[in-house]
C-alpha positions in Angstrom: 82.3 167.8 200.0 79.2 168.0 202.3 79.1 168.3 206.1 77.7 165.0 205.8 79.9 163.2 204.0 80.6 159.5 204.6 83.6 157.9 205.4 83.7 156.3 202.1 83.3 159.3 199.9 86.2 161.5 202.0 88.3 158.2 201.4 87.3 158.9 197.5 87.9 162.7 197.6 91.4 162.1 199.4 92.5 159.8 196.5 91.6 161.0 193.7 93.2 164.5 194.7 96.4 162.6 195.5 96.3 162.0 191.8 95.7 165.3 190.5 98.2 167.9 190.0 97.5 171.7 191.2 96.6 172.6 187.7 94.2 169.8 187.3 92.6 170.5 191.1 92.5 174.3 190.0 90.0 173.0 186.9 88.4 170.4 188.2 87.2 170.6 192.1 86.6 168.5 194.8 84.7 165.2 193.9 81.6 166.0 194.4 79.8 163.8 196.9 77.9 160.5 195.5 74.8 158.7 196.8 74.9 154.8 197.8 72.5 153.4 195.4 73.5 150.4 193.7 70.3 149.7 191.6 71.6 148.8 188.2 75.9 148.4 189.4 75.3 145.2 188.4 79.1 145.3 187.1 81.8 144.5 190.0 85.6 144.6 189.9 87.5 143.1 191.9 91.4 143.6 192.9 93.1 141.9 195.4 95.7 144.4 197.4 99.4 144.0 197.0 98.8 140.1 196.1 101.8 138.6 195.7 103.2 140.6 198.9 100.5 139.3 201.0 100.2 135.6 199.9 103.9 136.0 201.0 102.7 137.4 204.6 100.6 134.5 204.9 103.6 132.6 205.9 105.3 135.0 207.6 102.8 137.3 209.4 105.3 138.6 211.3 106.1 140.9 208.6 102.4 142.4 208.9 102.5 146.1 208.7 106.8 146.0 207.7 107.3 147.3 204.6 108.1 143.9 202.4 109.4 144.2 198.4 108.6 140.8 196.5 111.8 140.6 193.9 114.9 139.4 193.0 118.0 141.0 195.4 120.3 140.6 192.3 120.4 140.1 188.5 118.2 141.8 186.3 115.3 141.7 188.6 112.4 144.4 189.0 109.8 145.0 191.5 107.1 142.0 191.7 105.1 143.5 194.7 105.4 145.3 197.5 103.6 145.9 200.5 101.6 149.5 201.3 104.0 150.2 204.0 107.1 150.0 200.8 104.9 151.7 198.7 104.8 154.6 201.1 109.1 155.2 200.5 108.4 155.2 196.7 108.4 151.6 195.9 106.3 150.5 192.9 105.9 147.4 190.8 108.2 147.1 187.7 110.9 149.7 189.3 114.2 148.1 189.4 115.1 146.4 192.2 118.2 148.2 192.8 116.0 151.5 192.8 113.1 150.0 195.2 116.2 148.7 198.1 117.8 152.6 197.7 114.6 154.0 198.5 113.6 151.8 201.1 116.7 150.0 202.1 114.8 148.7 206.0 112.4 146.3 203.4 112.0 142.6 203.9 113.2 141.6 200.1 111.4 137.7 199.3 112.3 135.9 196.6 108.8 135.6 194.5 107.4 132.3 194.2 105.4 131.6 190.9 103.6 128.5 191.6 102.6 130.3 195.2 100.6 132.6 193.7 99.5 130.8 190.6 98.2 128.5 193.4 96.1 131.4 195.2 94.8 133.2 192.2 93.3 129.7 191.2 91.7 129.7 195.1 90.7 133.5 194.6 89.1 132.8 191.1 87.3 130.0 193.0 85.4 132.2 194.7 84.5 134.6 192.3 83.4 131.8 190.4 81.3 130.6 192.9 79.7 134.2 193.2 78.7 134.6 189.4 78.7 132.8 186.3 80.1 136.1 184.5 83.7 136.0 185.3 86.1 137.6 183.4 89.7 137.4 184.9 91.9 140.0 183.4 94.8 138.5 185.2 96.1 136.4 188.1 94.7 139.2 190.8 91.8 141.3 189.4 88.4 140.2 187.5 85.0 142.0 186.3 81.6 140.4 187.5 78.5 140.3 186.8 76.2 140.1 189.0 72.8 140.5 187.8 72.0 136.8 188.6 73.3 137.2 191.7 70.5 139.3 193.5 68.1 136.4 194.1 70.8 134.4 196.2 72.8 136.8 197.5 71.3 139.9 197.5 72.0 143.6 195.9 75.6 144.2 194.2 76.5 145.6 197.5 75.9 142.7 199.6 77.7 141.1 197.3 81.0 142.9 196.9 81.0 142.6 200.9 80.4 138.5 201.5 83.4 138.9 198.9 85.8 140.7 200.3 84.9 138.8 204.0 85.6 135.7 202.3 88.8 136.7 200.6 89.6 137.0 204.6 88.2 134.8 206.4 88.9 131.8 203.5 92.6 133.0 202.3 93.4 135.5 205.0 93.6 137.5 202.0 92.6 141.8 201.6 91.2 142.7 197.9 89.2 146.0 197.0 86.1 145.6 195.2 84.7 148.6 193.0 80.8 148.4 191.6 79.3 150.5 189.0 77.6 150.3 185.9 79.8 149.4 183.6 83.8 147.9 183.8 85.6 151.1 183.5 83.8 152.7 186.2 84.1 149.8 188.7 87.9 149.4 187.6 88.5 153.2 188.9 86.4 152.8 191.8 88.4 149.8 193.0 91.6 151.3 192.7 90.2 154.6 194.6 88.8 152.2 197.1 92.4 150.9 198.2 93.4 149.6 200.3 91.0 146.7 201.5 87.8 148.6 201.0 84.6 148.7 199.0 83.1 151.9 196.7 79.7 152.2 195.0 78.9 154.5 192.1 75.4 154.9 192.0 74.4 154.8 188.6 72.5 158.1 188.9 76.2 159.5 189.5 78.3 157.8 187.3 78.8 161.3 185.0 79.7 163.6 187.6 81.7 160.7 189.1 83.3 160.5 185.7 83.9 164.4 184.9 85.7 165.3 188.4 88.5 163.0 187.4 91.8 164.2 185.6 91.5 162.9 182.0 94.2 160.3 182.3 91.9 158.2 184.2 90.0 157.3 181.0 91.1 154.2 179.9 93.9 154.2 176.9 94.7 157.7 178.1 98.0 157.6 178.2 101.3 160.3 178.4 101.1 161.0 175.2 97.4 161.5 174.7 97.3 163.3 178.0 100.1 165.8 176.6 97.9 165.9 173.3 94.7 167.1 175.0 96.2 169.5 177.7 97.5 171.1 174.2 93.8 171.9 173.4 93.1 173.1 176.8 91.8 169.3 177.9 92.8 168.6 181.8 89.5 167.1 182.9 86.8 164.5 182.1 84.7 167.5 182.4 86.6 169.5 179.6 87.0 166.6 177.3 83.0 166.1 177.2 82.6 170.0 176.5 84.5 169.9 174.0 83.4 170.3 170.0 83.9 166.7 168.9 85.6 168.1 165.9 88.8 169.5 168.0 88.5 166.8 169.5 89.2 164.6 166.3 91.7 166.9 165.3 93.9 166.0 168.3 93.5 162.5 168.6 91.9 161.2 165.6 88.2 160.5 164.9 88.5 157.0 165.9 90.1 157.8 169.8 88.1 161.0 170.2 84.3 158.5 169.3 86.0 156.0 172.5 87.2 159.0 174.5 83.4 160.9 174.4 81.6 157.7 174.7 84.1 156.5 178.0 83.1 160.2 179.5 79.8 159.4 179.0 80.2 156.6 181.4 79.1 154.0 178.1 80.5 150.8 178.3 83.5 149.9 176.3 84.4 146.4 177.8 81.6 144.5 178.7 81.9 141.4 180.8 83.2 138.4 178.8 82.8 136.0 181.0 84.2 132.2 181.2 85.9 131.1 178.0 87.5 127.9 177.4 91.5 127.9 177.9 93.0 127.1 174.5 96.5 126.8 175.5 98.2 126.7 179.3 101.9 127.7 179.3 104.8 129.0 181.9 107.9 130.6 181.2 110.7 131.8 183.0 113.5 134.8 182.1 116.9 134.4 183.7 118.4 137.0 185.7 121.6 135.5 184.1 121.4 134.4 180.4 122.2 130.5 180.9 124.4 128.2 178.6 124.2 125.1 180.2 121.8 122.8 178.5 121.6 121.1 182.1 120.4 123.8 183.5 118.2 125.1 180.6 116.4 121.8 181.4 115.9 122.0 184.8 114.2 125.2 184.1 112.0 123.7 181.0 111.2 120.5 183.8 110.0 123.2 186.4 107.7 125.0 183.6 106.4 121.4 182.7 105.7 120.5 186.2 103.0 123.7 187.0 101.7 123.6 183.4 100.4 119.6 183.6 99.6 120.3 187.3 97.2 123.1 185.9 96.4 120.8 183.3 95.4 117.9 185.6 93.7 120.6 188.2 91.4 122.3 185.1 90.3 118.3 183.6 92.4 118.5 180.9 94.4 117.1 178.4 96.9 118.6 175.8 97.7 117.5 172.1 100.6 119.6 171.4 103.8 120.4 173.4 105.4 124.0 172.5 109.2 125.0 174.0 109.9 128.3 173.4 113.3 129.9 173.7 114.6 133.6 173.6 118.7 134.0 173.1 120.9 136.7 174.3 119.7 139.0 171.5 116.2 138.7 171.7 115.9 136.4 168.7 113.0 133.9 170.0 112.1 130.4 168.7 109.1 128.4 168.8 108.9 124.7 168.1 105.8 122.4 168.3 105.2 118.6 168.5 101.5 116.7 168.3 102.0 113.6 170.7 100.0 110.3 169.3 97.9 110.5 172.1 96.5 113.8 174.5 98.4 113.5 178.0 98.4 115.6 181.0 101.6 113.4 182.9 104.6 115.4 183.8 107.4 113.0 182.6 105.4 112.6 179.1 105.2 116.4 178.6 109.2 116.7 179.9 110.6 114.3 177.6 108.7 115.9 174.1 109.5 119.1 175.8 113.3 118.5 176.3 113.6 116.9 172.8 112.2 120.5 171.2 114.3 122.3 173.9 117.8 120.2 172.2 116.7 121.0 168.5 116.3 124.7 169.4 119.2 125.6 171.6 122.5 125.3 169.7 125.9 124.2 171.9 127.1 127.3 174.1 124.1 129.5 172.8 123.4 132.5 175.4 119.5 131.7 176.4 117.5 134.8 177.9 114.2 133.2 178.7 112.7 129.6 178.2 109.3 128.6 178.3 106.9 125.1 177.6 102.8 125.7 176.2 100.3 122.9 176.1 97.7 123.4 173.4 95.0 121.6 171.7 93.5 121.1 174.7 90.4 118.4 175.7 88.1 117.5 178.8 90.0 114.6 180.2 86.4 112.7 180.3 86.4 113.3 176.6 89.8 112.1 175.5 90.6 109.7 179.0 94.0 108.8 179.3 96.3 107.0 176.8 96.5 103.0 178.0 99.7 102.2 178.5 101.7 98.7 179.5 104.5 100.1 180.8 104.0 99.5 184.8 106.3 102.6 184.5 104.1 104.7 183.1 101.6 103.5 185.4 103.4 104.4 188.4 104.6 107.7 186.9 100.4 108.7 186.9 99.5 107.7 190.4 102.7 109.5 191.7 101.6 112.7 190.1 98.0 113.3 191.3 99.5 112.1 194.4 101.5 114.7 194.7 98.6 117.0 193.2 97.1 116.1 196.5 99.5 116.5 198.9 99.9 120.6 197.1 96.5 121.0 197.1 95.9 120.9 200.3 100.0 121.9 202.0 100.6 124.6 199.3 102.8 124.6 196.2 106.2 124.4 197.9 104.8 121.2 200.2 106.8 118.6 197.4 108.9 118.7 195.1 111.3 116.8 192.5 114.9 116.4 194.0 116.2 117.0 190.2 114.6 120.3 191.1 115.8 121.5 194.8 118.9 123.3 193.8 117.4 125.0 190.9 114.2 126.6 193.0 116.9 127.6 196.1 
């Protein structure tokens, strides 16, 4: 690293040594300095930090800078999120709970809260939506960009990134890490080297040394296995995968995975940016921590699932076709069952009562359920298909009742109201 360095690339150098093992340090060096240039990083990827953990600190900022573990306390729970702070005693996401409170028994444990963050990844996508027309979201906290379009209005890819990340804070009082570079893979590593809440450029000039002073298993699809595979054939590095014969190469991992592998150290792109595609199906479901034999309560749950899948429904302009319930029993067996309503719908109690019918036909009496969930398919635009007329002042009332209380969440959060039926269930 230069005299010169900037903040930004010493931040770089200090995590990606943190990943490397001695052996791998030994081979591959210090990560070599890189330029600021974004000409041509049109690509961007951005990840918010710890999301779930700090959606949950939005309501209790007291907890800011406490380490805070987002799971279930009991039952068969694992870790959801957990704050830097937890992550610095050896908490991770997916560890068993039991494991994460051992290793940092002072954490704050919160229940997690589903349609919390369902609710802020739809305000974070918002955004990002309102930055590009190339959106791809790869799941409820992270999405690719492009932003080629983008320069005119809001300037280089840089710029961009930034006005992002200050209006993650400013609008949702949410941190995210934003990575750019030339192609997906290469903003995808830079995002996660540029946490927490921070921003890193690869110039596109430097995308290859970038690439070749990393430890091979940052390629994507490197995994264990593969990693174990190449260090066989003397492979530790980026850098010694793209010197190697490709024949060897093929030998150890195929010819298909050894053509991806060259052409990912090459910095080529792999996963381009899909961009918006039309939902086909919106569904919810929910794994016990105890498996449940109470049809009672096996319907609670399938009423919950129905309640954030029609509120998504409502909230995207559309209607579904075709109610799915979906059920997995104590030995993993899993059913599916389907019915095609005489009309598209998008009401809560419509959806409940098709959905409880399937749920009856599927469970048998005293059967052990595991996990329970509801999809909506065959999905329309709302101005397309309007709503079913109905003379059942019922019904009626049922409608206006619901984007009521659509309003009332949208704008006091996802725990604002709620179904009595449902109180007990969600405690």
């Amino acid at each position: 690293m230069s005299a010169g360095a900037s903040a930004s690339e010493l931040s770089l150098a200090r995590a990606t040594l943190g990943a490397m093992s001695r052996e791998q340090l030994e081979r591959t060096g210090v990560l070599p300095a890189i330029g600021s240039d974004d000409t041509g990083c049109n690509v961007l990827h951005v990840d918010m930090d710890a999301f779930f953990a700090e959606v949950e600190l939005r309501d209790r900022p007291e907890l800011k800078g406490q380490p805070v573990i987002v799971g279930r306390r009991n039952g068969r729970g694992v870790v959801v999120s957990a704050t830097y702070e937890a992550r610095a005693a050896g908490v991770h996401s997916a560890m068993p709970m039991g494991r994460a409170i051992r290793a940092c028994p002072q954490a704050t444990i919160i229940e997690p809260s589903r349609g919390k963050y369902l609710a802020a990844s739809r305000e974070v996508m918002s955004i990002l939506n309102d930055v590009s027309a190339q959106v791809d979201e790869v799941s409820i906290d992270e999405a690719f960009l492009d932003v080629s379009g983008a320069r005119r209005t809001l300037g280089s890819p840089r710029d961009v990134a930034g006005a992002i990340r200050s209006r993650m804070q400013s609008s949702l009082r949410l941190p995210c890490s934003v990575g750019v570079g030339t192609v997906t893979m290469v903003a995808k590593i830079a995002s996660t080297m540029a946490k927490p809440d921070g921003l890193l450029v690869v110039p596109a000039a430097d995308t290859v040394r970038f690439l070749h002073s990393l430890p091979v298993g940052r390629l994507w699809g490197v995994g264990d296995k593969t990693v174990k595979s190449l260090a066989a054939i003397g492979v530790y590095s980026v850098a010694d995968l793209a010197a190697l014969p490709p024949q060897r190469l093929s030998h150890a991992v195929g010819r298909a995975s050894a053509a991806r592998l060259m052409a990912l150290a090459a910095g080529q792109e792999i996963r381009p940016v899909a961009g918006r595609v039309a939902e086909k199906s919106i569904g919810s479901e929910h794994t016990f921590d105890i498996d449940v034999t109470s049809l009672a309560e096996l319907e609670k749950s399938i009423r919950l699932e129905v309640e954030e899948i029609t509120r998504r429904a409502r909230s995207a302009g559309l209607t579904a076709s075709t109610v799915t319930v979906k059920v997995r029993f104590e030995d993993f067996r899993t059913t599916d069952r389907s019915h095609t309503m005489s009309a598209p719908a998008d009401s809560a109690s419509t959806v409940f009562a098709v959905a409880r019918d399937l749920l009856r036909q599927s469970v048998p009496a005293g059967a052990a359920v595991r996990l329970v969930g509801v999809r909506l398919s065959g999905l329309s635009e709302v101005r397309e298909t309007g709503h079913q007329l109905s003379f059942d002042e019922g019904a009626e009332a049922h409608v206006i009742a619901e984007e009521t209380v659509d309003q009332i969440i949208a704008r006091f959060g996802p725990t604002a109201l709620q179904r009595a039926s449902l109180i007990r269930q969600k405690e």
